[in-house]
C-alpha positions in Angstrom: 210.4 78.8 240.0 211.5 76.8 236.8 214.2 75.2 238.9 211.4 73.3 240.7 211.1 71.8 237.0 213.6 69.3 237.7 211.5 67.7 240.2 210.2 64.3 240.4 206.5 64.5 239.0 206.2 68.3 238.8 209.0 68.0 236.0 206.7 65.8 233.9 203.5 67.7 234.8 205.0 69.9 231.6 206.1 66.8 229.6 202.6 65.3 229.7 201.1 68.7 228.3 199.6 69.8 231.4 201.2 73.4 230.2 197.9 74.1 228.8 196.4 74.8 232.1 197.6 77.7 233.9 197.8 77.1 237.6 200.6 74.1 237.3 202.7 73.6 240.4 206.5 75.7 239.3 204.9 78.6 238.5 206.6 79.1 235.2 206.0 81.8 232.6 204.0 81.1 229.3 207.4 81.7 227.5 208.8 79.5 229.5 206.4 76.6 229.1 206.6 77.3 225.3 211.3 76.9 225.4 210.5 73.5 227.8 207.6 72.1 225.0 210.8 72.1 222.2 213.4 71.6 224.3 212.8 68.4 225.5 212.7 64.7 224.4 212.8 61.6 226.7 212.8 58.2 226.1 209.8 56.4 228.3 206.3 55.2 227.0 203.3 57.5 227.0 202.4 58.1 230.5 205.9 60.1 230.3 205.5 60.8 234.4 206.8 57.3 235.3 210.8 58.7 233.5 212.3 57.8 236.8 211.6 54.3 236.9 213.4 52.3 234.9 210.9 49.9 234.9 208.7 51.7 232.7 211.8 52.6 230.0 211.2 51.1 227.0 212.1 52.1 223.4 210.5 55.0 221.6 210.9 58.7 222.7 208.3 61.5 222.9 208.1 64.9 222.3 205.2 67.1 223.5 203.6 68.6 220.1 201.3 71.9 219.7 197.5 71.5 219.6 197.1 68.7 221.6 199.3 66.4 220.0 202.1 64.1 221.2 205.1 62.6 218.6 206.3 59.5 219.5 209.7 58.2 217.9 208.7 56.3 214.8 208.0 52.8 215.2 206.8 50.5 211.4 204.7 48.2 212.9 202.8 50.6 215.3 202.3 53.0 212.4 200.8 50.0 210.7 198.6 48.8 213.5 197.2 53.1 213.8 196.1 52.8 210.4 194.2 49.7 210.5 192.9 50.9 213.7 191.6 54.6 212.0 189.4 52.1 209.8 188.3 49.6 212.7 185.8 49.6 215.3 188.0 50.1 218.1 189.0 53.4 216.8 187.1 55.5 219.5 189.7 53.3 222.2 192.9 54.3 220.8 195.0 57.9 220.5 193.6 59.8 217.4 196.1 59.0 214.6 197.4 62.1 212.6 200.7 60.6 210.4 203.9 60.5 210.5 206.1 64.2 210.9 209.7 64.6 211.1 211.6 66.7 213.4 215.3 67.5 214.1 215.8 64.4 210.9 213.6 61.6 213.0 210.6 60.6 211.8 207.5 60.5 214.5 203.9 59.0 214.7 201.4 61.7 215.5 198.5 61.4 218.0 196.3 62.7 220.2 197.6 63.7 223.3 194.8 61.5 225.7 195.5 63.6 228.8 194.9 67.3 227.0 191.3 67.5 228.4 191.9 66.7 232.3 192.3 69.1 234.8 195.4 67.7 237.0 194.6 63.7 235.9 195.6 60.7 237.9 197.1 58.2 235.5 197.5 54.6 235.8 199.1 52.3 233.5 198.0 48.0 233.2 199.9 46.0 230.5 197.1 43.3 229.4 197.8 39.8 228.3 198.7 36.9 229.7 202.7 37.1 227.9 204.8 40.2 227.4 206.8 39.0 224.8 206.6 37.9 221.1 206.8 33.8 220.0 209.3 35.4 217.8 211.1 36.8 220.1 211.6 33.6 221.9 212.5 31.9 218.6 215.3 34.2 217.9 216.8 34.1 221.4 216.8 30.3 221.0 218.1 30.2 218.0 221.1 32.6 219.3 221.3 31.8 222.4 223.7 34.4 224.8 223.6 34.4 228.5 223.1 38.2 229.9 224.6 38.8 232.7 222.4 41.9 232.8 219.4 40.0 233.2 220.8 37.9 236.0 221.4 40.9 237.5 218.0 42.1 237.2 216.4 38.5 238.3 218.6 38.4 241.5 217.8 42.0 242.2 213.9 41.0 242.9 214.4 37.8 243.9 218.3 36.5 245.1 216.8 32.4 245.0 215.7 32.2 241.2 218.6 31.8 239.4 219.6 28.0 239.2 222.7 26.7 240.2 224.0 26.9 236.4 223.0 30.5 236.2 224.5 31.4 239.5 227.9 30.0 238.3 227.5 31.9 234.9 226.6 35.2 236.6 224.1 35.3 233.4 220.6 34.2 232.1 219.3 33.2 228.9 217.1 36.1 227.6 214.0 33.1 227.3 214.5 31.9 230.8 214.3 35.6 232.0 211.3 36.8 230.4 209.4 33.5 231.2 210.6 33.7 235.0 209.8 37.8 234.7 205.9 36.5 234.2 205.1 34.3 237.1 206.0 37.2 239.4 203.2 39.7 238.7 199.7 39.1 237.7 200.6 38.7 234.3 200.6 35.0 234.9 198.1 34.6 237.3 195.5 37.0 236.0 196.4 38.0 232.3 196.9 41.9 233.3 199.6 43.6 235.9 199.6 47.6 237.1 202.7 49.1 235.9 202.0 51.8 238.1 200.4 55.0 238.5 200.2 58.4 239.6 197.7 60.1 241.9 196.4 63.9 241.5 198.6 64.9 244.5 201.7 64.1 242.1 202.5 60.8 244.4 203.6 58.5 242.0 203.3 54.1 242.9 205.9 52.0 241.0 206.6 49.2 242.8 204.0 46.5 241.4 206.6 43.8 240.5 205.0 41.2 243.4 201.4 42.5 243.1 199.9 39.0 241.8 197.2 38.3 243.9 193.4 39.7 243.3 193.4 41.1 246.8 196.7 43.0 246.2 195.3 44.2 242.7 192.2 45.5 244.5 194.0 47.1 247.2 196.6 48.8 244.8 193.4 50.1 242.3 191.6 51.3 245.3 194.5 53.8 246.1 193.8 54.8 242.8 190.8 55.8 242.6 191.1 57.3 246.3 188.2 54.9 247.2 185.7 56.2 244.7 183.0 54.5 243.4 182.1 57.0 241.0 185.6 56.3 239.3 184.7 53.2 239.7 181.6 53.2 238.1 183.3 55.5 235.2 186.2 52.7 234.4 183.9 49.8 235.0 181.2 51.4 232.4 183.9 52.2 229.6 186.2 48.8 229.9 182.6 46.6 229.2 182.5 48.8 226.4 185.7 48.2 225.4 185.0 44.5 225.9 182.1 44.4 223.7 183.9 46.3 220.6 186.7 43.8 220.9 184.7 40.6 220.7 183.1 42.3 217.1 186.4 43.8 216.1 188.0 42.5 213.0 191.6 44.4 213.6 191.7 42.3 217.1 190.3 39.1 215.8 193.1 39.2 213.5 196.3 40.6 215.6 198.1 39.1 218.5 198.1 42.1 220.6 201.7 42.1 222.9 202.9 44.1 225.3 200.0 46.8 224.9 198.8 48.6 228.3 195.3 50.1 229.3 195.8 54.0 230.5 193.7 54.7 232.7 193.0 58.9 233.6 190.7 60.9 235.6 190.7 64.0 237.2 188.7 65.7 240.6 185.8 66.7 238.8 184.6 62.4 238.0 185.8 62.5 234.2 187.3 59.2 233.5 189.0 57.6 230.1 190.5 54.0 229.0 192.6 53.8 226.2 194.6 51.2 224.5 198.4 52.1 223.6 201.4 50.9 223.0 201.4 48.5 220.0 204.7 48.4 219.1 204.5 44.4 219.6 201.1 43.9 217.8 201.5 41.6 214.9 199.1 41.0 212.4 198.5 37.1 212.0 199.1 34.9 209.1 195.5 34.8 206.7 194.7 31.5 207.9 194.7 31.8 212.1 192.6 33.6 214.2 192.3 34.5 218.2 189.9 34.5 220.5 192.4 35.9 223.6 190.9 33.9 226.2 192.6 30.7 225.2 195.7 29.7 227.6 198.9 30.6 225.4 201.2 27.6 224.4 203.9 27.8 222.2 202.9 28.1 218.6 199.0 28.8 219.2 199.7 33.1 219.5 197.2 33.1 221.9 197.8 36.4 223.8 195.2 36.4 226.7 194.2 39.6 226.2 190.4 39.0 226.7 190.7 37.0 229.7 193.0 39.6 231.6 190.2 42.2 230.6 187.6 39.7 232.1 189.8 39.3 235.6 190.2 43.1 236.1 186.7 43.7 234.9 185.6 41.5 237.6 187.8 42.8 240.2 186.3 46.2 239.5 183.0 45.2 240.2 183.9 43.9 242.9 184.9 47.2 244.3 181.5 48.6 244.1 179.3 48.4 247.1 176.2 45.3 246.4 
């Protein structure tokens, strides 16, 4: 029925496209899928299952397109980083880019839809990097500097001790002090990647990652995954070395401190697997003069981003998975 819709993960089985396949779980008409593609538009990043975790909200809304397309809510810089990427080597690890269309007056980037050719995927989602904010970003909240109370409320909500006696009497936190303190909790920090959380075939979803920090944890949480497969294994392993090699020769990475971007991660029952890069919203290119080499620890003013050496740690802790 198309009240069952408005459940949970079956909901966004439709918003992720899987309306292509005919056996989805609320048994919906074609004319029905077709009102729910244009009727909806939700404001969560592209593995658009994970809507009920705020969490995973960030800016930029989607909208399901036709042919195997998904619009996301028009973003400069990302539009910028697609069309150096078209032209770069790392163009077979990143959503096809098709422009920019408007609908209803926005303006959206077009791109592939990554999870059009799996049959019922599991999807996972790993921001990589050892930071998940900008140097600028830290600059402007210095230089206008407001205590949010929202933020405190956030910090205390994971962990009641962290606030300092200052911050406790202010009922607030500086926005630097939170993302810094937001770090050290994950792997971020410890390993330069952290699972933002994923969904299985069997629609259960996992968002609760913000204490995963250790390799063990990150093992344990990727073998629930995969459902203890070493094929998948095999299949993520094989494409992220891939990945790895195209990076260290790519000239649109040498030259771009890469922020905030996640690795998806999909396969489905019959062993098909896929890694993608997305999400470059933060992804600035540098000044003529600086490059990066993303295994370098980040302090203040080098742009260092860690990207590399997260992609080394979870490589490693994939191949440690396998059987020896």
């Amino acid at each position: 029925k198309v009240e069952n819709l408005s459940s949970g993960c079956k909901w966004l089985d439709m918003q992720v496209g899987l309306f292509d396949h005919t056996c989805f779980s609320c048994y919906a008409s074609v004319n029905q899928i077709q009102i729910f593609k244009t009727m909806f538009i939700v404001s969560i990043p592209l593995i658009l299952f994970f809507f009920f975790s705020s969490f995973f909200v960030h800016e930029g809304s989607f909208h399901v397109g036709d042919y195997g397309r998904l619009l996301k809510r028009f973003c400069k810089r990302e539009q910028q980083c697609y069309l150096r990427l078209m032209k770069d080597a790392l163009r077979p690890f990143v959503p096809e880019y098709h422009g920019v269309v408007q609908l209803d007056k926005l303006d959206y980037n077009m791109m592939d839809n990554l999870l059009t050719h799996f049959i019922t995927p599991a999807i996972m989602d790993c921001k990589i990097g050892s930071r998940t904010y900008l140097e600028e970003e830290l600059h402007i909240a210095r230089e206008r500097p407001q205590p949010r109370k929202d933020m405190y409320e956030k910090m205390v909500a994971v962990d009641p001790e962290a606030p300092s006696i200052q911050e406790r009497a202010q009922q607030a936190v500086l926005k630097t002090r939170y993302m810094q303190w937001r770090e050290t909790l994950s792997s971020t920090a410890s390993l330069g990647f952290r699972i933002e959380g994923f969904r299985k075939a069997n629609e259960e979803c996992h968002t609760n990652f913000k204490r995963t920090k250790s390799r063990e944890q990150v093992m344990k949480a990727f073998d629930s995954f995969v459902e203890s497969s070493t094929q998948i294994v095999w299949g993520y392993l094989r494409q992220l070395k891939q990945l790895r090699q195209v990076l260290e020769t790519s000239d649109f990475f040498r030259t771009h401190e890469v922020v905030g971007s996640s690795l998806l991660f999909v396969h489905d029952w019959t062993g098909r697997t896929g890694v993608w890069m997305i999400d470059f919203g933060k992804t600035v290119i540098l000044p003529p003069h600086l490059t990066l080499d993303h295994r370098t620890p980040w302090a203040e003013g080098n742009r260092e981003d860690g990207y590399l050496w997260g992609l080394d740690n979870l490589i490693d802790i994939l191949a440690n998975m396998l059987p020896t």
